[in-house]
Residue frames as qw, qx, qy, qz and C-alpha x, y, z in Angstrom:
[[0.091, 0.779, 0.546, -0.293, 29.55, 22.27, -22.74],
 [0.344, 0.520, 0.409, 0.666, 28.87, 25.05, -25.08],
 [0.175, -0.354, -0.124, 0.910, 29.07, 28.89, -24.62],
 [0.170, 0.565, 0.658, 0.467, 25.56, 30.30, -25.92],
 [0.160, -0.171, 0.033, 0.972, 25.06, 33.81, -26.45],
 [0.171, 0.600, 0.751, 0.218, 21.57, 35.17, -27.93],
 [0.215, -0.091, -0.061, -0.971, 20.12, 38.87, -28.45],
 [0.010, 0.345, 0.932, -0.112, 16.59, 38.47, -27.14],
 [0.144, -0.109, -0.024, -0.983, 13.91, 41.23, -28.41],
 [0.111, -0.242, -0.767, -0.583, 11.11, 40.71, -26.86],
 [0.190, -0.398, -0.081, -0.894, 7.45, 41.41, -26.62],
 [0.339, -0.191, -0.914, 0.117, 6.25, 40.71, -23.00],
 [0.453, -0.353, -0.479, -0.664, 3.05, 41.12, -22.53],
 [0.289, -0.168, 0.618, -0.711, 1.35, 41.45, -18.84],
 [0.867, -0.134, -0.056, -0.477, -1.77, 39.42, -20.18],
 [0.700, 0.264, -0.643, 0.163, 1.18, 36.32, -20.47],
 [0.161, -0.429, 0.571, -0.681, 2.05, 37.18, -16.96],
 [0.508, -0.092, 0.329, -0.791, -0.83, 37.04, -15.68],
 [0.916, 0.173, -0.233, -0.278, -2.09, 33.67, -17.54],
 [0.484, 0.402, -0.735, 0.253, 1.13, 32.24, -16.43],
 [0.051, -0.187, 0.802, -0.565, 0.85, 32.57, -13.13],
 [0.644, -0.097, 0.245, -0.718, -2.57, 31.60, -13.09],
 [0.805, 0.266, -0.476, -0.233, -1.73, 28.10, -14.47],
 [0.554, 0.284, -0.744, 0.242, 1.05, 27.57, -12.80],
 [0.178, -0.424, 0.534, -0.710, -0.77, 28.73, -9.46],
 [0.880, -0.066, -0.042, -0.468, -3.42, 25.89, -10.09],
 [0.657, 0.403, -0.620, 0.148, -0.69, 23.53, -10.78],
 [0.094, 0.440, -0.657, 0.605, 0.92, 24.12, -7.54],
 [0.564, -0.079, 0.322, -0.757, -2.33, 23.67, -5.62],
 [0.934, 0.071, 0.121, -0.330, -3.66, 20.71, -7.04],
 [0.440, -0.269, 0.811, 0.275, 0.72, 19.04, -7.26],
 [0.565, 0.198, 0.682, 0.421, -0.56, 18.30, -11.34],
 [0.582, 0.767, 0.269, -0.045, -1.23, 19.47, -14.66],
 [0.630, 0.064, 0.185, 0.752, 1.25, 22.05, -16.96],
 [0.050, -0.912, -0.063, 0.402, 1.67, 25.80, -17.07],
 [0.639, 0.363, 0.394, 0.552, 3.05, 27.15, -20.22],
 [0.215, -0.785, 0.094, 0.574, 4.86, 30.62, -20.92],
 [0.505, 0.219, 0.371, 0.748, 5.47, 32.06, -24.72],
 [0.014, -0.546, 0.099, 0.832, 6.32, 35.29, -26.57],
 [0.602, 0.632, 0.177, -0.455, 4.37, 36.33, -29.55],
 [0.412, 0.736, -0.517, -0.146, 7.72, 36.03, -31.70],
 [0.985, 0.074, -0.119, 0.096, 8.89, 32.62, -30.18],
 [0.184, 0.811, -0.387, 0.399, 11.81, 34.47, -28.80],
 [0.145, -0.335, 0.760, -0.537, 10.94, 32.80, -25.39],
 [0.771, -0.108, -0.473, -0.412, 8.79, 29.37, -24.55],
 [0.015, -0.316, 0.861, -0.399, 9.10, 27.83, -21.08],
 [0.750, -0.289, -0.422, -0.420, 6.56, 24.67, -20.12],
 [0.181, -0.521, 0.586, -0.593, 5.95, 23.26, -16.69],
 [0.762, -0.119, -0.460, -0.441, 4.72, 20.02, -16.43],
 [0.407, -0.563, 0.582, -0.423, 4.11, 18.43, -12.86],
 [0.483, 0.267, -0.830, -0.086, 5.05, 14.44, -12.35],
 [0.688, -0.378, -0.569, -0.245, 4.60, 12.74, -9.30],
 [0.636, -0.407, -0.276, 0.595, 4.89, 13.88, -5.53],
 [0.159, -0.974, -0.046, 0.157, 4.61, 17.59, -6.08],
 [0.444, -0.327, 0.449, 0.703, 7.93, 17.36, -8.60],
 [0.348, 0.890, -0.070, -0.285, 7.75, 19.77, -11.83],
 [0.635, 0.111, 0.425, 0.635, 10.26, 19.15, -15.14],
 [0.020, 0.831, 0.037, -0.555, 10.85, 22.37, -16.73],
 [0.658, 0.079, 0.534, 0.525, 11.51, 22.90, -20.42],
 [0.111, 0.944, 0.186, -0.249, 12.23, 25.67, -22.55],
 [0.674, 0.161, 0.282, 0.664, 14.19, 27.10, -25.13],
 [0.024, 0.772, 0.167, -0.612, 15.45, 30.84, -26.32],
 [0.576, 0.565, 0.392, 0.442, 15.52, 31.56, -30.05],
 [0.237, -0.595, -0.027, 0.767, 17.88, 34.58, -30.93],
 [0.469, 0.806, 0.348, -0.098, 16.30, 37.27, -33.45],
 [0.248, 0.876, -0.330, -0.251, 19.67, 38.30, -34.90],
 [0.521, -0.120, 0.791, 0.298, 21.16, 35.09, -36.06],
 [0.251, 0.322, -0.571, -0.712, 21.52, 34.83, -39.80],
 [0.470, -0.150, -0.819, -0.294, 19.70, 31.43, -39.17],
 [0.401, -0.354, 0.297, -0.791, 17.00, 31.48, -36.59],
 [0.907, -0.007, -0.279, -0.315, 16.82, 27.70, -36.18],
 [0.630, 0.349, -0.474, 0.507, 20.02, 27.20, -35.59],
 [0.025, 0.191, -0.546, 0.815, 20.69, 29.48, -32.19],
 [0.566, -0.548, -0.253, -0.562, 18.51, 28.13, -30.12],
 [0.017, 0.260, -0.845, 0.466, 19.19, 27.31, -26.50],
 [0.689, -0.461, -0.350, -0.436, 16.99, 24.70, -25.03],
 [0.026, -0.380, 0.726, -0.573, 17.11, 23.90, -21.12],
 [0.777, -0.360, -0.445, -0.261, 15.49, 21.29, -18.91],
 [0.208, 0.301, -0.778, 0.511, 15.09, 20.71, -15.35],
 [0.523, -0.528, -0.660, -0.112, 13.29, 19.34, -12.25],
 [0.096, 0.162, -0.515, 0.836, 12.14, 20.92, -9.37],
 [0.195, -0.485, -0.830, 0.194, 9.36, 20.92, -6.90],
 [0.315, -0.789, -0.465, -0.247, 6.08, 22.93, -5.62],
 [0.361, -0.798, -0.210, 0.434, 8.00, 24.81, -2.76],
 [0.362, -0.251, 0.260, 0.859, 10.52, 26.44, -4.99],
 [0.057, 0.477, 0.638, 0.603, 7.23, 27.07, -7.91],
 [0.256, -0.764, -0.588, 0.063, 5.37, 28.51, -5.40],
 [0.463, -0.436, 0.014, 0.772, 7.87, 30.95, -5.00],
 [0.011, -0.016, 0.453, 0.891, 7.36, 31.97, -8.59],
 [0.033, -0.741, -0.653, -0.152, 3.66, 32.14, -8.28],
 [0.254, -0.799, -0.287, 0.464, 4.26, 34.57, -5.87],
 [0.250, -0.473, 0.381, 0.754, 6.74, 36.67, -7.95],
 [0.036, 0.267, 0.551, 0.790, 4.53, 36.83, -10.96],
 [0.260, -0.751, -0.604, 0.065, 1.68, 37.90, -8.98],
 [0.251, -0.698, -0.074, 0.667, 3.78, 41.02, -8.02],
 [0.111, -0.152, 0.472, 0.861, 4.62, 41.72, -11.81],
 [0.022, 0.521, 0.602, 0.605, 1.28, 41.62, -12.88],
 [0.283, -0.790, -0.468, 0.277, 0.21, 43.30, -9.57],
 [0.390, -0.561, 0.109, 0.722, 2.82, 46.36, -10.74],
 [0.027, 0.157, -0.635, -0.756, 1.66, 45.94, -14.43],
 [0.569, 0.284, 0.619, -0.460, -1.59, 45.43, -13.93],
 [0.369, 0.187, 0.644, 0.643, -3.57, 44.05, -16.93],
 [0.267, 0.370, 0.152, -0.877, -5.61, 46.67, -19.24],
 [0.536, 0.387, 0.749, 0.038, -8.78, 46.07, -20.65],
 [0.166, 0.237, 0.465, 0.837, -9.27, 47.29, -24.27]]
């Protein structure tokens, strides 16, 4: 296994939040579809896509903005997990946008 390192600048954005968790809270609730999470710059990309039985695969990669090559340094990551542990993170983005509320132009 490889040691990856990354500078990450980036620009997150309470509407993202907030759209996140509303996906992924539908997800949870109805045990299908996918909930999806990026930064304007591609710095940060995480997708949720539910399988069968209230399990979830998780995929996602970080892209560092101070590599000489910005293709190159990317970390991608996958895993599985399930509706009690997601639900968790509904809840927890519900507090960050509830602390960051969004604003309307």
């Amino acid at each position: 296994m490889a040691e990856f390192s990354a500078v990450l600048s980036l620009a997150l954005v309470t509407h993202d939040f907030a759209r996140f968790a509303d996906e992924l809270e539908q997800a949870v609730q109805l045990l299908k579809g996918t909930a999806t999470f990026s930064t304007v710059e591609a710095g940060l990309a995480i997708e949720i896509k539910f399988t069968t039985a209230g399990h979830a695969e998780v995929f996602g990669n970080a892209r560092s903005q101070t590599s000489n090559v910005p293709d190159v340094s990317v970390l991608s990551f996958s895993f599985e997990t399930d509706q009690s542990f997601l639900a968790n993170t509904v809840r927890e983005l519900k507090t960050i946008v509830s602390r960051f509320p969004v604003r309307s132009s």
